[in-house]
C-alpha positions as CSV (number, residue, x, y, z in Angstrom):
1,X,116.1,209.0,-90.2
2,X,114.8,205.3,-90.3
3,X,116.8,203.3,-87.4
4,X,117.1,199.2,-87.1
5,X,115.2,198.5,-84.5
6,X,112.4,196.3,-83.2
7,X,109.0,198.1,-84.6
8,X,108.4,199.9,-87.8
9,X,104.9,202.0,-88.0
10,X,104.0,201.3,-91.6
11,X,103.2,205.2,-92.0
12,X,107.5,205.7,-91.6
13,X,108.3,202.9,-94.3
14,X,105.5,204.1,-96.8
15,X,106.9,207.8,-96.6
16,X,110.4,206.5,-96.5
17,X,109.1,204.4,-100.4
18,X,107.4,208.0,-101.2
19,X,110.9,210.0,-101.1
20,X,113.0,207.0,-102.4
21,X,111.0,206.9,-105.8
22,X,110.6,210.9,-105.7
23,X,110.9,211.9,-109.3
24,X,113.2,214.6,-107.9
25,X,117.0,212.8,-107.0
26,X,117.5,215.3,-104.4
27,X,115.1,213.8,-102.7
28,X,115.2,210.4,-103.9
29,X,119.0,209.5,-103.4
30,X,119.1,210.3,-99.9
31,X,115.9,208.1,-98.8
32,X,117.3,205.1,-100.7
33,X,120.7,205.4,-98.8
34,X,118.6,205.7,-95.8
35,X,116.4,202.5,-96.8
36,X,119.4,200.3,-97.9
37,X,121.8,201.5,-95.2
38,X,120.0,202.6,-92.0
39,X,117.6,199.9,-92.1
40,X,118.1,196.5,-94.4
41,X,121.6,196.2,-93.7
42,X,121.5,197.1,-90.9
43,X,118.7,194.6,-90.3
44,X,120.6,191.9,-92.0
45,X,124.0,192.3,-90.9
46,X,123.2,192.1,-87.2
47,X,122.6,188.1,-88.4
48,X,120.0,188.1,-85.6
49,X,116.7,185.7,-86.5
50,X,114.0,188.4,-85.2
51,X,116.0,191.4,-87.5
52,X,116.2,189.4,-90.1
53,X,112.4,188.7,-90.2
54,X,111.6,192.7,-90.1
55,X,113.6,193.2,-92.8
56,X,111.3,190.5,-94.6
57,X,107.9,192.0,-93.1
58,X,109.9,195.8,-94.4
59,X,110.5,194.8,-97.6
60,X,107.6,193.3,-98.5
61,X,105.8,195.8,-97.6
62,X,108.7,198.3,-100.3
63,X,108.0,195.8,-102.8
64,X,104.1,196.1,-102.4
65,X,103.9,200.0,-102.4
66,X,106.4,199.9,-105.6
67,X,104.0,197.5,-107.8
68,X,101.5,200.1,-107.8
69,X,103.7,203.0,-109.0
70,X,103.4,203.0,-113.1
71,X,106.8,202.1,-113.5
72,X,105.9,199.4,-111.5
73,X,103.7,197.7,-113.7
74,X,106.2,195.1,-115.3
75,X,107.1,194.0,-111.7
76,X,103.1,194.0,-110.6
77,X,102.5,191.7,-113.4
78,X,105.2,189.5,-112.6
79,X,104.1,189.0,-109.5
80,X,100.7,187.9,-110.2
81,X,102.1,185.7,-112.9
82,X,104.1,183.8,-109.6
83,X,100.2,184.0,-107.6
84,X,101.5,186.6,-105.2
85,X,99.0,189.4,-104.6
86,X,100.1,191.2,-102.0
87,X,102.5,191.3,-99.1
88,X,101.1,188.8,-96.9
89,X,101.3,186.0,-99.8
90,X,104.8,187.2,-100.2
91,X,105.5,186.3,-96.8
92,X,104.2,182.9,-96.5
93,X,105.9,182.1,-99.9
94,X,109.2,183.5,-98.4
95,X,108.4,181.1,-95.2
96,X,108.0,177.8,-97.5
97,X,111.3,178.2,-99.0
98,X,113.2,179.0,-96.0
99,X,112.2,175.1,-94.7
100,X,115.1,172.6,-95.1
101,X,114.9,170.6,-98.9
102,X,117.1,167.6,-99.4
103,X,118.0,167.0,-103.0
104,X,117.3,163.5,-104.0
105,X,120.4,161.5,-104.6
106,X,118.6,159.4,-107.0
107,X,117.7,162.4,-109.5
108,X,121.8,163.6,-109.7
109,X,122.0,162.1,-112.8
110,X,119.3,163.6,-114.4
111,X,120.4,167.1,-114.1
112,X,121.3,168.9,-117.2
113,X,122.0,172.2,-115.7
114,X,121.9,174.6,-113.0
115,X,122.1,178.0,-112.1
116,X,123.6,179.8,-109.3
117,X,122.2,183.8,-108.6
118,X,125.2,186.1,-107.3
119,X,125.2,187.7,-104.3
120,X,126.4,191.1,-106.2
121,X,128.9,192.3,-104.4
122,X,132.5,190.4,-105.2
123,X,133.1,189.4,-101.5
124,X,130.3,187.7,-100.7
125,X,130.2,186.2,-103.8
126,X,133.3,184.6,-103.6
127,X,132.5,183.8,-99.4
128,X,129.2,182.3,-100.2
129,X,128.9,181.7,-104.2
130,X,132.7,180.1,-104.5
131,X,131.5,178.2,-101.8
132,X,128.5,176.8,-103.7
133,X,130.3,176.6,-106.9
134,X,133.0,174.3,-105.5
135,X,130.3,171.7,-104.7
136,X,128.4,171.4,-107.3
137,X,131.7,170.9,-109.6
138,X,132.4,168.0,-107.7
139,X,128.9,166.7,-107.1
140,X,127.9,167.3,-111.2
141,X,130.9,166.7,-113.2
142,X,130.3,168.1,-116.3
143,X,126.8,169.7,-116.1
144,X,126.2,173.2,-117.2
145,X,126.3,175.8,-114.4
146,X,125.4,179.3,-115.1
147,X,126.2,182.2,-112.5
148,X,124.0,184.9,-112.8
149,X,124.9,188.0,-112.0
150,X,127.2,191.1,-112.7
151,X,129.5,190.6,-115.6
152,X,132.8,191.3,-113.6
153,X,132.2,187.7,-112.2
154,X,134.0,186.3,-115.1
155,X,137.5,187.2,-113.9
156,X,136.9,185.0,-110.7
157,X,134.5,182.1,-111.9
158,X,135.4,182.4,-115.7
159,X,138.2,180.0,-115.5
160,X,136.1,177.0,-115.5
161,X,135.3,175.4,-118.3
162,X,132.1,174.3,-117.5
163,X,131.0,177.4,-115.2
164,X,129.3,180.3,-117.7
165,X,128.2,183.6,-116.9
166,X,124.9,185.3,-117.6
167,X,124.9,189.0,-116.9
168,X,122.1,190.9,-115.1
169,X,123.3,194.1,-113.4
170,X,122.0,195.1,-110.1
171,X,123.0,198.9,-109.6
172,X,123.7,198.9,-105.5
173,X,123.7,202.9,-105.4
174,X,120.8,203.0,-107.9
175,X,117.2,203.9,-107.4
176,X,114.8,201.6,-105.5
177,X,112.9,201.0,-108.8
178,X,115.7,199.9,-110.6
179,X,117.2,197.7,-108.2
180,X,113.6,195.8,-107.9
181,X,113.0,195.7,-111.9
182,X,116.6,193.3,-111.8
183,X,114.3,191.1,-110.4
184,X,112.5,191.1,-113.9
185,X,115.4,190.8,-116.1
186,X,116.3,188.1,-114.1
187,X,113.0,186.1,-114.3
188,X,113.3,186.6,-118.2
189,X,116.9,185.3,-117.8
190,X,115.7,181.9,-115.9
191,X,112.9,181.8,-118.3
192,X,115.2,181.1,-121.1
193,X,117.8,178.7,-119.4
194,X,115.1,176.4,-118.5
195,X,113.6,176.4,-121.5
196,X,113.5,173.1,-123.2
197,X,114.3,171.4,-119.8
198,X,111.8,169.2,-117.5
199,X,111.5,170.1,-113.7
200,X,113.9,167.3,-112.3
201,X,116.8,168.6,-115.4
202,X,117.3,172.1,-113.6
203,X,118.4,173.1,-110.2
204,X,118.5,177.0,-109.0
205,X,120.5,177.9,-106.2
206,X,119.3,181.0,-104.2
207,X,122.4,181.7,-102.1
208,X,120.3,184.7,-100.7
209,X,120.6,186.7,-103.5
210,X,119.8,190.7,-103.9
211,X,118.5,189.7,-106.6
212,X,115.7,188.2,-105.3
213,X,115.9,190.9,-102.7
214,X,117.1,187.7,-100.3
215,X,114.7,185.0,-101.5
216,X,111.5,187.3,-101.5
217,X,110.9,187.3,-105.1
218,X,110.1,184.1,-106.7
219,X,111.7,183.0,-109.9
220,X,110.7,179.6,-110.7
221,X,106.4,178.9,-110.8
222,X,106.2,176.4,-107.7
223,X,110.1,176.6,-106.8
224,X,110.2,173.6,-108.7
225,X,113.9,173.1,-108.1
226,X,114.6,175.8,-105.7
227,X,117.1,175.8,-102.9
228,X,117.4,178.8,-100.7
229,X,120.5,179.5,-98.1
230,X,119.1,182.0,-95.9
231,X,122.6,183.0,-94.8
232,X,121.8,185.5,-92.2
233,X,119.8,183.2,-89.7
234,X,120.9,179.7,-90.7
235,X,122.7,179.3,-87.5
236,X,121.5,180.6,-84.2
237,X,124.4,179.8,-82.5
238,X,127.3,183.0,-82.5
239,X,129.6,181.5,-84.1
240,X,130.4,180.3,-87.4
241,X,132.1,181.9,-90.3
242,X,129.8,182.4,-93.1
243,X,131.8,180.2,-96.0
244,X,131.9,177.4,-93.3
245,X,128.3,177.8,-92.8
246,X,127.5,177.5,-96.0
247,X,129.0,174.3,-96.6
248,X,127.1,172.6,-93.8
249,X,123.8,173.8,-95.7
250,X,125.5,172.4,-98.9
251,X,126.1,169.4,-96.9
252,X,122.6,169.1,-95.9
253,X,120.6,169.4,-99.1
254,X,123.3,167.5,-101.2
255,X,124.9,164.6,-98.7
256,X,128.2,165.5,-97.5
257,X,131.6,164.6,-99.3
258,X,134.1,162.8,-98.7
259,X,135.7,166.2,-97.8
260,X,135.0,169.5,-96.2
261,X,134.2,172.4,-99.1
262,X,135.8,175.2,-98.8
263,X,135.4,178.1,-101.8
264,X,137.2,178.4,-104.8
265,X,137.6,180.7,-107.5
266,X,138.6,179.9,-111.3
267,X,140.9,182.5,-112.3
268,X,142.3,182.3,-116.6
269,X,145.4,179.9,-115.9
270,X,147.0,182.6,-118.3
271,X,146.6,185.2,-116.1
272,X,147.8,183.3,-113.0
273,X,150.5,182.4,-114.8
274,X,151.2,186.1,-115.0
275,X,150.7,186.7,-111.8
276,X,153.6,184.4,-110.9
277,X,156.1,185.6,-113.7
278,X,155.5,189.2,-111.6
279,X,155.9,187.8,-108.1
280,X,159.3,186.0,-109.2
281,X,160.7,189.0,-110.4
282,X,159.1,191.3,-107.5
283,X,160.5,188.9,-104.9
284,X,163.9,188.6,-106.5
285,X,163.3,185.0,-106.8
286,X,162.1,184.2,-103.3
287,X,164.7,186.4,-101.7
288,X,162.0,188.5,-100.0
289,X,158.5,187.6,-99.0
290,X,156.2,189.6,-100.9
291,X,152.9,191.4,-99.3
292,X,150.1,192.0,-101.1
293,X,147.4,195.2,-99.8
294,X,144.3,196.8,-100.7
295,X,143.3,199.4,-98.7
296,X,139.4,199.6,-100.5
297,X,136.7,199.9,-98.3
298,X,133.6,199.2,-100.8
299,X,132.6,202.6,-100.5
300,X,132.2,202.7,-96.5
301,X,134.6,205.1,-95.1
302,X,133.6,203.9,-91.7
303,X,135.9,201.0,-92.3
304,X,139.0,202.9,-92.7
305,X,141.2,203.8,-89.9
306,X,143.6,207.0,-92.4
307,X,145.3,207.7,-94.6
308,X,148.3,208.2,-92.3
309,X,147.9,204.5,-91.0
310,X,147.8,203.2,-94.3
311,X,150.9,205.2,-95.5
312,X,153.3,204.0,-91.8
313,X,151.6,200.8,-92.6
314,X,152.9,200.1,-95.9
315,X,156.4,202.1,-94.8
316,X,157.1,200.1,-92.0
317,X,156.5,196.5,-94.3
318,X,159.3,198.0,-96.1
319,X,161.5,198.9,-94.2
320,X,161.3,195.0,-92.8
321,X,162.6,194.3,-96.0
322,X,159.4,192.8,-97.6
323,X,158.2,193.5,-101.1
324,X,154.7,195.3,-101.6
325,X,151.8,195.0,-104.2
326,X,149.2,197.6,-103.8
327,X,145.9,197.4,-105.3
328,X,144.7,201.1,-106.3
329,X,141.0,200.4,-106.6
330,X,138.7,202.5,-108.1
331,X,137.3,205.8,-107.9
332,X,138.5,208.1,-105.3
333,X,140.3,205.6,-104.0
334,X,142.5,205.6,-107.1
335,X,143.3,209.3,-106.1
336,X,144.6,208.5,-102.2
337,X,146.7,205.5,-102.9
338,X,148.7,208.1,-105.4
339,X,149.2,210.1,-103.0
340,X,150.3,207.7,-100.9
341,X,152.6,206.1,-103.6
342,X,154.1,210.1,-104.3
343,X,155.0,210.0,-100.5
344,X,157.0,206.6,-100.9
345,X,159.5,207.8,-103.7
346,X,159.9,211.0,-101.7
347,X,161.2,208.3,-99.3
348,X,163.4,206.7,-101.9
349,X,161.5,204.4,-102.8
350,X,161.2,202.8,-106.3
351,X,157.5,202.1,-107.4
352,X,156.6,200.4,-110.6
353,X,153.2,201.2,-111.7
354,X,151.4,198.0,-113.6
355,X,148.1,198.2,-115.6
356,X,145.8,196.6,-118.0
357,X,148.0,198.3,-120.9
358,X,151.7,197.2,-119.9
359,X,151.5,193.7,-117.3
360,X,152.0,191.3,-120.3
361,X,155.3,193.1,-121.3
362,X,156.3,194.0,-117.6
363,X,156.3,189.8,-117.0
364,X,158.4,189.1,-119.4
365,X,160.9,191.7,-118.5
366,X,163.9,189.9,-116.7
367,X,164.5,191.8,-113.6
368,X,162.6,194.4,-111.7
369,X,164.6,197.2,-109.7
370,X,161.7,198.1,-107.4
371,X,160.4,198.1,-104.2
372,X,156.7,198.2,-104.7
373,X,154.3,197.3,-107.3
374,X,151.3,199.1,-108.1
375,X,148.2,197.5,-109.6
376,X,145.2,199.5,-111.5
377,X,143.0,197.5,-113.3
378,X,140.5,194.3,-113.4
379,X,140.0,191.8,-110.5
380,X,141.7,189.1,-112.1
381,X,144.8,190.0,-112.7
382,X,145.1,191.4,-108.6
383,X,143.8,187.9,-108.1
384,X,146.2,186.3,-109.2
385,X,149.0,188.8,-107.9
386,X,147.6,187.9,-104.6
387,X,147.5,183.9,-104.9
388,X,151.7,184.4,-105.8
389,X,152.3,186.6,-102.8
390,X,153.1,185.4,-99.4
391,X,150.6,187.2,-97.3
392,X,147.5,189.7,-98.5
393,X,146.4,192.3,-96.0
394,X,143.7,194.9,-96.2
395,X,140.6,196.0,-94.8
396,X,137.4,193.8,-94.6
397,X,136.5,193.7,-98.5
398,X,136.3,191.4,-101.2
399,X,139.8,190.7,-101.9
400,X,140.3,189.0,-98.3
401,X,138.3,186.3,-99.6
402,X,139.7,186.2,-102.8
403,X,142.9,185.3,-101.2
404,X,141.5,182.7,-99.2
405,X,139.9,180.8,-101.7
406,X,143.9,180.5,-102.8
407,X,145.0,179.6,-99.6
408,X,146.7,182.8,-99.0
409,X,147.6,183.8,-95.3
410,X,145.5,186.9,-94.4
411,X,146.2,190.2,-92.1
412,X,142.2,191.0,-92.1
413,X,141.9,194.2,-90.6
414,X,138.8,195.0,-89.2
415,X,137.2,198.2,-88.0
416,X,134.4,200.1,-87.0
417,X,132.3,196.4,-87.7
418,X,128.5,196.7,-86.3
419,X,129.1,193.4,-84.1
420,X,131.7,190.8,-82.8
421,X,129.0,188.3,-84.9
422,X,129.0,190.5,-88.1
423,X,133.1,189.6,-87.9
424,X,132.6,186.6,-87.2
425,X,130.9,185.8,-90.0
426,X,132.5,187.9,-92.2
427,X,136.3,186.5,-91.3
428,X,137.2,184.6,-94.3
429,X,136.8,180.8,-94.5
430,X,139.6,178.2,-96.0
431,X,142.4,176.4,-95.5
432,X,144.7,179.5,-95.1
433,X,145.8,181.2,-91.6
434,X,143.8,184.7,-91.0
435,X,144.8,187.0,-88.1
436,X,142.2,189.4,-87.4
437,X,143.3,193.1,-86.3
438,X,140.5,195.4,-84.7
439,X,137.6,194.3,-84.4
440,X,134.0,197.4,-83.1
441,X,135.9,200.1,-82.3
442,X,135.8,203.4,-83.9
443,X,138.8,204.5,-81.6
444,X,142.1,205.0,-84.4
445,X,144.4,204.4,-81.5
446,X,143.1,200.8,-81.4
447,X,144.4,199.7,-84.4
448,X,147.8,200.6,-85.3
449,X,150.4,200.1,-87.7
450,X,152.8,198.0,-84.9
451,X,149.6,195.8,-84.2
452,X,149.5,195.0,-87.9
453,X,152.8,194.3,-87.7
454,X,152.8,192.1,-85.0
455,X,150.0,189.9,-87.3
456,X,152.5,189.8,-90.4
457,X,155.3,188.6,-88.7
458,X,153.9,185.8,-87.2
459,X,152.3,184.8,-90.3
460,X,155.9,185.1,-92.2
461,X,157.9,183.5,-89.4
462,X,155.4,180.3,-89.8
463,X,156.3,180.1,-93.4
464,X,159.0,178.2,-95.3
């Protein structure tokens, strides 16, 4: 197996590219978990400047060997279309648009439109992304902006009405070959929403996307217009969380505001309004403070602590007389929080499952009997369950951001992380309080139910 670490022999990444596009999946599969895993984020969540620049000499070097493959062609071609021959003009290029650019002031009005690439998973898009989106809709009232990106993006940015989204997929547990050719759709993407416009009418913000495979694919000829947050080595010093960070580099190429940015999401006002019609009824009109919880982990089972922490956890909120909304996921995870929700009635108590199919009519019900409120569905509709609850707890995941970008107090329960820097970064940035519960430690006895606890209190006590 491939470890982060300081030297690579190109010998070990070419054989690790040889098995990851293997015809044969048994082989395949494995070496692309071992490529994306062991080594790039590993690489790139230790937010260390000389890691980060391995991963750029590694994958350059992945992106090389695949042009040559036949299925490579379209992305070979592609690249010679941008002038990039080989990996060490991929480099330099990936060097130029790392430097500092200041937009010009004096060109703000001349932009017609510009587009924002995702950072694919939901979290980070709503850490980083929200971050960006709630500058430029202050900086370019009523300009065009089009997130690119994976369609479920519309139940958090959607609600804008002059924010769009353009899909292109990028399949995180698919093959190496299909991750890269995104890259193409993408280009053909960009190729159409600038056509028709001159240089200084469109702006493209690279918030260091996957897309690009973290700014080392070009997608404009010249980066005419480009503007590149590399978000894993902008700041040096160990500190900094990584929404706050980038709002300084928003600050920087755009002039600061008149007030700090912090990230926002644009949820359907319907569905919020939803959301709030459930809390009032969950909460027996403010009587008790209602806690909202996921318990997904994004598919890394290092991050949760059990099953039988999760099920005292949520037993123990109850029994302190608190209301509870719990997210089911997806996948297997649907399957445990079942489980755990079989276990509570056993106990007494009354759980009222909600989905796509019945939330409309379950809002305008009058009065709900019930202790706990089970969600399975979209994003949006947990999002805006979460910005009506009093605090949202869960594992470090995409919904922890979500509820700060509503201002929505935060338990963040952290565990097994690969550095005190990776949480760092990763604690979630806005005006909301966030405790922070665990931290490195793989040990199950470090994080307990009472220590959550301890967190949600304080954070209820301080409220109204």
């Amino acid at each position: 197996m491939v470890k982060a670490k300081t030297t690579f022999s190109r010998k070990e990444i070419s054989i690790l590219c040889a098995q990851a596009t293997d015809p044969d999946e048994v082989i395949s599969k494995p070496a692309v978990g071992r490529l994306f895993s062991d080594v790039v984020e590993s690489l790139c969540d230790s937010f260390l400047p000389r890691r980060v620049a391995l991963y750029d000499r590694i994958f350059a070097q992945v992106i090389d060997y695949c042009r040559h493959l036949p299925d490579g062609q379209g992305m070979d071609d592609l690249l010679k279309r941008f002038g990039l021959s080989d990996e060490r003009a991929i480099l330099a290029r990936k060097k130029n648009v790392e430097k500092m650019r200041k937009f010009s002031v004096a060109n703000r009005k001349k932009v017609k439109k510009i587009c924002v690439l995702s950072r694919v998973t939901i979290g980070a898009d709503v850490a980083v992304t929200g971050v960006v989106l709630s500058k430029l809709v202050n900086i370019f009232p009523g300009v065009c902006i089009v997130v690119i990106g994976p369609k479920k993006l519309v139940e958090v940015f959607g609600g804008h009405p002059n924010i769009s989204i353009k899909e292109v997929p990028y399949v995180r547990r698919g093959g190496l070959l299909g991750r890269l050719n995104s890259w193409v759709d993408l280009v053909c993407v960009i190729d159409e929403e600038r056509r028709g416009l001159r240089p200084d009418e469109f702006l493209l913000i690279d918030p260091d996307s996957r897309l690009t495979q973290l700014g080392l694919l070009p997608v404009i000829p010249k980066d005419d217009g480009y503007y590149f947050f590399q978000s894993r080595t902008y700041a040096k010093a160990r500190s900094g969380r990584i929404g706050e960070l980038t709002a300084n580099w928003l600050d920087q190429v755009f002039g600061p505001g008149s007030q700090k940015t912090y990230p926002e999401i644009f949820i359907d006002k319907n569905i919020l309004k939803i959301g709030r019609a459930c809390a009032q009824k969950l909460s027996h009109s403010g009587a008790r403070p209602i806690v909202c919880i996921n318990f997904g982990v994004g598919g890394n089972e290092k991050k949760r602590v059990s099953p039988d922490f999760e099920d005292n956890l949520v037993r123990d909120i109850l029994n302190q007389g608190a209301a509870v909304i719990l997210d089911k996921g997806f996948g297997d995870e649907v399957d445990m929080v079942n489980v755990l929700v079989s276990k509570l009635r056993a106990q007494g108590k009354i759980v009222l499952d909600a989905n796509e199919g019945n939330i409309f009519k379950l809002a305008k019900e009058s009065a709900w009997p019930c202790d706990v409120l089970t969600w399975e569905g979209g994003l949006a509709v947990f999002g805006a369950l979460i910005a009506s609850s009093n605090v949202y707890m869960g594992y470090d995941s995409g919904f922890q951001h979500i509820a700060s970008a509503q201002g929505v107090p935060i338990v963040d329960i952290f565990f097994g992380a690969p550095s005190s820097l990776f949480i760092k970064r990763w604690t979630p940035y806005g005006k909301n309080r966030v405790k922070i519960v665990g931290g490195q430690s793989l040990k199950k006895d470090d994080v307990t139910p009472d220590h959550v606890l301890s967190a949600l209190k304080k954070l209820l006590s301080e409220q109204p």
